[in-house]
N, CA, C and O of each residue as an XYZ file, in Angstrom:
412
protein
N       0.618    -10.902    -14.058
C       1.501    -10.580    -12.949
C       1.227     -9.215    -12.360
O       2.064     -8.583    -11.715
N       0.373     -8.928    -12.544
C      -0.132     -7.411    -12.236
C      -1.185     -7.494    -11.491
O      -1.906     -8.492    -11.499
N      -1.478     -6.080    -10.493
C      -2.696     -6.358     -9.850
C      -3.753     -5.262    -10.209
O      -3.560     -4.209     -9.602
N      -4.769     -5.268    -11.011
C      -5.649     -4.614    -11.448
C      -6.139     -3.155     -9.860
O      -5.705     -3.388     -8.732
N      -6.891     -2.025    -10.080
C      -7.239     -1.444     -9.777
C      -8.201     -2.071     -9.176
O      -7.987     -2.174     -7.968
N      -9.368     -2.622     -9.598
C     -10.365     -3.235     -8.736
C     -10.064     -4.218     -7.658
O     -10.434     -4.224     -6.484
N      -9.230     -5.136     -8.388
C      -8.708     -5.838     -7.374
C      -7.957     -5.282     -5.903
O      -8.020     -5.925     -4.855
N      -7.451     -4.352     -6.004
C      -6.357     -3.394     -4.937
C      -7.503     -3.061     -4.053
O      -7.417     -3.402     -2.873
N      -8.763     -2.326     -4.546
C      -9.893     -1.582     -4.048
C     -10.457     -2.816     -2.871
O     -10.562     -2.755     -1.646
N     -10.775     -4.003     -3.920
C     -11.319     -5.044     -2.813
C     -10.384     -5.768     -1.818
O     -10.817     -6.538     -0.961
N      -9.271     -5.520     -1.958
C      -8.314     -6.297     -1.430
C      -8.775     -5.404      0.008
O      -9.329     -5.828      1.022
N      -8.340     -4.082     -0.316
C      -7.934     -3.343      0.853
C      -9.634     -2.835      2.015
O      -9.605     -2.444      3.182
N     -10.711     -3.018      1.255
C     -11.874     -3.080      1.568
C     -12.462     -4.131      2.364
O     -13.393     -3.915      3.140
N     -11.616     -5.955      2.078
C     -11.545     -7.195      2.573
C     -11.246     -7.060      4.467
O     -11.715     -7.799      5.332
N     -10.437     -6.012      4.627
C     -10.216     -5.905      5.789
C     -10.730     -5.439      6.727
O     -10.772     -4.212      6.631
N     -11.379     -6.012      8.082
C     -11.599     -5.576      9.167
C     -12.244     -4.066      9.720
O     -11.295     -3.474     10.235
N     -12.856     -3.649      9.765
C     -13.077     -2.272      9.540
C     -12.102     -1.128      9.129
O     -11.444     -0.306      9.769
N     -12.281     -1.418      7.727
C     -11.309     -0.765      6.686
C     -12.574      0.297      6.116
O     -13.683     -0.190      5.893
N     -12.330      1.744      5.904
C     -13.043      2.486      5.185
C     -12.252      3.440      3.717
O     -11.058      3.725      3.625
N     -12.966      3.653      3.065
C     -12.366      4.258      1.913
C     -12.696      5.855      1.837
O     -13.789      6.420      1.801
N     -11.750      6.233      1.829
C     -12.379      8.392      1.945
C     -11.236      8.821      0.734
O     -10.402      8.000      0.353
N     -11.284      9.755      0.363
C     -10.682     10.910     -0.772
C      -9.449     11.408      0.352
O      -9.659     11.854      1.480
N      -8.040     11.181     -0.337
C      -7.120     11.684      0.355
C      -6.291     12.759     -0.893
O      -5.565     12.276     -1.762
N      -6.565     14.234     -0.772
C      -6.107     14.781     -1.667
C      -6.153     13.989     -3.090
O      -7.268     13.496     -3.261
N      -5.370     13.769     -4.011
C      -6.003     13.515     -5.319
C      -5.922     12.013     -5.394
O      -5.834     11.611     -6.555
N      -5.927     11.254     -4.647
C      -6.260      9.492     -4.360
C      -7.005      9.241     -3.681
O      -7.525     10.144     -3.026
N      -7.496      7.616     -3.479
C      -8.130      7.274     -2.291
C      -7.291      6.935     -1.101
O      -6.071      7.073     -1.185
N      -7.669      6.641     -0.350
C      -6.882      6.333      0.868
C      -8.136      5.342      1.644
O      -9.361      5.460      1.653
N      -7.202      4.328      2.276
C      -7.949      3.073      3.197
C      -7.693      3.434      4.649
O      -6.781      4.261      4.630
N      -7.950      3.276      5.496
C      -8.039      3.907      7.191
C      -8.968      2.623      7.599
O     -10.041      2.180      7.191
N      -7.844      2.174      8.799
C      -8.626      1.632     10.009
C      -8.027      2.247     10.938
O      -6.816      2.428     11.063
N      -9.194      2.701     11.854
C      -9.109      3.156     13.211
C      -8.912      4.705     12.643
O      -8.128      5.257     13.415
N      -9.291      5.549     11.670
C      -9.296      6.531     10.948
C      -7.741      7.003     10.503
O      -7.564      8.175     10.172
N      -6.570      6.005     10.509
C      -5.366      5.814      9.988
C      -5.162      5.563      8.696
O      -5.649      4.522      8.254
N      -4.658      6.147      8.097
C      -4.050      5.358      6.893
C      -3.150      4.252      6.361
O      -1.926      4.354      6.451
N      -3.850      2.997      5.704
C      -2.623      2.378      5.666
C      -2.176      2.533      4.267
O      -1.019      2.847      3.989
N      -3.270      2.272      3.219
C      -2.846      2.738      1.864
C      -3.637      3.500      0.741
O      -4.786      3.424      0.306
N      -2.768      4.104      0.518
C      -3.459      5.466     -0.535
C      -3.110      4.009     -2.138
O      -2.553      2.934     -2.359
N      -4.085      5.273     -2.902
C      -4.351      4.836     -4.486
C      -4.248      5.810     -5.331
O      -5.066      6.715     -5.168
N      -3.420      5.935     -6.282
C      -2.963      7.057     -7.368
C      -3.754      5.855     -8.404
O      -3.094      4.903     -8.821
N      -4.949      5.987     -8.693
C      -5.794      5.363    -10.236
C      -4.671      5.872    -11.522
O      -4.399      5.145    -12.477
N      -4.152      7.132    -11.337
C      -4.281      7.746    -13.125
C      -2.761      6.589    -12.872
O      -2.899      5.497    -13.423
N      -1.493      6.787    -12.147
C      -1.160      6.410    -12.432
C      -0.399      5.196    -11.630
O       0.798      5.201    -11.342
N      -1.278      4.224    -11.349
C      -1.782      2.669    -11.091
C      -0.080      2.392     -9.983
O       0.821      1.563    -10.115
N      -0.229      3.225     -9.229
C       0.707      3.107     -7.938
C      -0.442      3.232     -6.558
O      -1.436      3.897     -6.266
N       0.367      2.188     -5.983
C      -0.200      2.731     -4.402
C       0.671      3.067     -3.228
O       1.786      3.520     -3.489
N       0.359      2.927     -2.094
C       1.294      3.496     -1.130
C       0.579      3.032      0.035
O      -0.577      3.175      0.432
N       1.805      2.316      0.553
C       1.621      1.447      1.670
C       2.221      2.108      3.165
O       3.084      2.965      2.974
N       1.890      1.834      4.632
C       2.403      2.377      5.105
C       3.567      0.533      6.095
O       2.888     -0.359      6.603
N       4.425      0.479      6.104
C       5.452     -0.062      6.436
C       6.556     -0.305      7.870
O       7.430      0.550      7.729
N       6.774     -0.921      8.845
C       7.676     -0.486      9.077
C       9.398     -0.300      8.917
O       9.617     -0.045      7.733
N      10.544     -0.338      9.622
C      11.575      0.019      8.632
C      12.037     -1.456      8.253
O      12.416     -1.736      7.116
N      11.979     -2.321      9.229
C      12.267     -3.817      8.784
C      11.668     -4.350      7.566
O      12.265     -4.777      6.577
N       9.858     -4.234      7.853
C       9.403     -4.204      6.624
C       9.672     -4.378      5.403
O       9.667     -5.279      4.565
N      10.039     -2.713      5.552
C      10.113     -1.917      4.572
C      11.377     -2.409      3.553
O      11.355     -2.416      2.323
N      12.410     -2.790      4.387
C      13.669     -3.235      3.564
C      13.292     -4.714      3.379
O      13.805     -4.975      2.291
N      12.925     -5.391      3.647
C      12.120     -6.477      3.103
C      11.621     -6.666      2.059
O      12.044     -7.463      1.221
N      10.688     -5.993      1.955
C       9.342     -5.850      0.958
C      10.410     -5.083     -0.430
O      10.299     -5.504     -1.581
N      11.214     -4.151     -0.133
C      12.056     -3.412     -1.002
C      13.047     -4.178     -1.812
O      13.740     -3.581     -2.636
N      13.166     -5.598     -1.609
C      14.341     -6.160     -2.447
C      13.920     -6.147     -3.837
O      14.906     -6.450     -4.508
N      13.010     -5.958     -4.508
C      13.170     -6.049     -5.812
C      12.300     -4.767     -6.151
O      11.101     -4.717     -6.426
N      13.295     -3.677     -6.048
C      12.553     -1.818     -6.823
C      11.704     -2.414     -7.623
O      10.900     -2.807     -6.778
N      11.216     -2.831     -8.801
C      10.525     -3.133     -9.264
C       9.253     -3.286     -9.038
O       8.466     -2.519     -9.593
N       8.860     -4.145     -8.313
C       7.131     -4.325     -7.494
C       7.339     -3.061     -6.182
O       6.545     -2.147     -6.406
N       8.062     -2.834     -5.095
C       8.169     -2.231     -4.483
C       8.879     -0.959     -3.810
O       9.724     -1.360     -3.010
N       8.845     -0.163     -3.842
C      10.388      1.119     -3.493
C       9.850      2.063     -2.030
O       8.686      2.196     -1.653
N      11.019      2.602     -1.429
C      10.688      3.972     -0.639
C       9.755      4.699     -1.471
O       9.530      4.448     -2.655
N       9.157      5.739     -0.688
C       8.797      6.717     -0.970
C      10.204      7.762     -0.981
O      11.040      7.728     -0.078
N      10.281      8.587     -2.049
C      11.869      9.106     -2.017
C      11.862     10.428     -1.820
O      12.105     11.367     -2.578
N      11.390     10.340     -0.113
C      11.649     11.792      0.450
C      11.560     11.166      2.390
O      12.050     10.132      2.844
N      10.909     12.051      3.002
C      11.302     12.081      4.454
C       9.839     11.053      4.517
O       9.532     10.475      5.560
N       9.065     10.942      3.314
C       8.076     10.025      3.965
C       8.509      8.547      3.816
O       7.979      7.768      4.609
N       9.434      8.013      2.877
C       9.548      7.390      2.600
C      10.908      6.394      3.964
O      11.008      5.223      4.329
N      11.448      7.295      4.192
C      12.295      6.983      6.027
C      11.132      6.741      6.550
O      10.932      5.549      6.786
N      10.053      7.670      6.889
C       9.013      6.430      7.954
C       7.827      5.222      7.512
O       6.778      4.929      8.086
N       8.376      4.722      6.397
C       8.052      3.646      6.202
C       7.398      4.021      5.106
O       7.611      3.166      4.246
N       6.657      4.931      4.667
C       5.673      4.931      3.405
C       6.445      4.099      2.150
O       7.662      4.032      2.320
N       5.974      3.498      1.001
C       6.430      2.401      0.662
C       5.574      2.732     -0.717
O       4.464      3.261     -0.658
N       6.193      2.374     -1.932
C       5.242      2.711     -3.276
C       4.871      1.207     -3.377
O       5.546      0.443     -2.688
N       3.989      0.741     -4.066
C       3.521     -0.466     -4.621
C       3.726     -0.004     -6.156
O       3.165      0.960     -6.675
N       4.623     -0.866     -6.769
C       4.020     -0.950     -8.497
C       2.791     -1.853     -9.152
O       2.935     -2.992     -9.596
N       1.874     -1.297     -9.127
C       0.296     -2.039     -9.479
C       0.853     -2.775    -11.427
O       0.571     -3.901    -11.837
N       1.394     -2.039    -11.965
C       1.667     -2.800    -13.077
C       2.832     -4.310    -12.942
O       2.895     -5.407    -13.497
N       3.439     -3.748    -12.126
C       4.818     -4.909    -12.106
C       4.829     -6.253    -10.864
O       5.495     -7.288    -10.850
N       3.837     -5.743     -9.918
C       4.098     -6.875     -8.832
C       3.401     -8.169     -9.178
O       2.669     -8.279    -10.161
N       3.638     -9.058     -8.404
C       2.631     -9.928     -8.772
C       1.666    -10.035     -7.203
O       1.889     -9.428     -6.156
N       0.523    -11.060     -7.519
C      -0.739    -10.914     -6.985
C      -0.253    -11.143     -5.114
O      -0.472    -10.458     -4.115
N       0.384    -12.283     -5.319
C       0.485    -12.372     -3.776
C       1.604    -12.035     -2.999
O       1.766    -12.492     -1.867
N       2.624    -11.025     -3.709
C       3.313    -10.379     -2.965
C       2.631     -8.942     -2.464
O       3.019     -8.370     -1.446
N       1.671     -8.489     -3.231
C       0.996     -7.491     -3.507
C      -0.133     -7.660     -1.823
O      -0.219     -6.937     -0.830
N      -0.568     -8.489     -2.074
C      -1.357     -8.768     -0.471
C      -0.827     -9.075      0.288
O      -1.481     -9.235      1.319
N       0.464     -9.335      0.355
C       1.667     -9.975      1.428
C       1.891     -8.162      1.992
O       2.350     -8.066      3.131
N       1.691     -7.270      1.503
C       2.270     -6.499      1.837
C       1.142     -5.583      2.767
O       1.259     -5.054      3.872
N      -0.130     -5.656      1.685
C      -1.168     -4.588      2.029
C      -1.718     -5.234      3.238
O      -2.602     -4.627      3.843
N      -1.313     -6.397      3.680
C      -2.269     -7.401      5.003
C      -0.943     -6.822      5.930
O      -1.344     -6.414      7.020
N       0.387     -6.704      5.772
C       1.134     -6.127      6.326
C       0.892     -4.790      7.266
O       0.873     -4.606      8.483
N       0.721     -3.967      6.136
C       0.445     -2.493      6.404
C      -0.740     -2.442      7.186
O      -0.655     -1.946      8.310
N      -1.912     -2.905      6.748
C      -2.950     -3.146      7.961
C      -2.736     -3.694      9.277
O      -3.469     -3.403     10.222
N      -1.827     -4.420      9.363
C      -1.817     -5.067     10.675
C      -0.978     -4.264     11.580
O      -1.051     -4.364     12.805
N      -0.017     -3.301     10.834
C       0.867     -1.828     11.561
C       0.013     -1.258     12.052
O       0.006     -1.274     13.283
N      -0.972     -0.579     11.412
C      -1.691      0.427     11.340
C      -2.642      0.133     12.149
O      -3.113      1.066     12.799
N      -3.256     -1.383     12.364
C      -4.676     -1.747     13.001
C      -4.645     -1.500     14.488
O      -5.496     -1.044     15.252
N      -2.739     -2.173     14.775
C      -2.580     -2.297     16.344
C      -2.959     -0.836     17.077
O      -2.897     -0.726     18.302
C-alpha cells in the first residue's frame, strides 16, 4: 500500500515534458520550469502542488495526504505520505498537480 521512491521518481518523470533539478535539500519535478512536486528521499514525503478544491479533496484521509502547515500549505502545497498512501490515489493526485501546473 505504499509507493516506493523509485516508483514516485518514474511516475513524475512519465509526464509530458517533466524535468528533474535539486530544489534545496529535495528533488523537485517542473513543467514549463514550475514546480509541481518536490521529494524529501530521507524522509519518504513528497509535496504536491494543488488547488484549494483539490486540495480538500485529496485531504480527506490525513493519513496518505495533509496541508502543508504553514502559509504554503493555504496555496495549495499538499504533503503526500509515500509510506501510507496507496498506489493509485498516489497518481490520482501527482497527474493532478501536473495538469495545474502544465496549463
Amino acid at each position: 500500500m505504499s509507493v516506493s521512491i523509485t516508483e514516485f521518481i518514474h511516475t513524475c518523470l512519465s509526464f509530458d515534458k517533466v524535468t528533474e533539478a535539486p530544489h534545496f535539500e529535495k528533488k523537485s519535478f517542473r513543467v514549463k520550469n514550475k514546480i509541481f512536486a518536490t521529494l524529501d528521499v530521507t524522509n519518504q514525503k513528497a509535496t504536491i502542488k494543488l488547488n484549494e478544491i483539490q486540495q480538500s479533496v485529496f485531504c480527506s484521509n490525513p493519513i496518505y495526504l495533509s496541508p502543508v502547515p504553514n502559509k504554503w500549505g493555504k496555496q495549495g502545497w499538499t504533503i503526500i505520505h509515500l509510506e501510507n498512501i496507496p498506489k493509485e490515489m498516489c497518481w490520482d493526485a501527482l497527474q493532478t498537480a501536473y495538469q495545474i501546473v502544465s496549463q
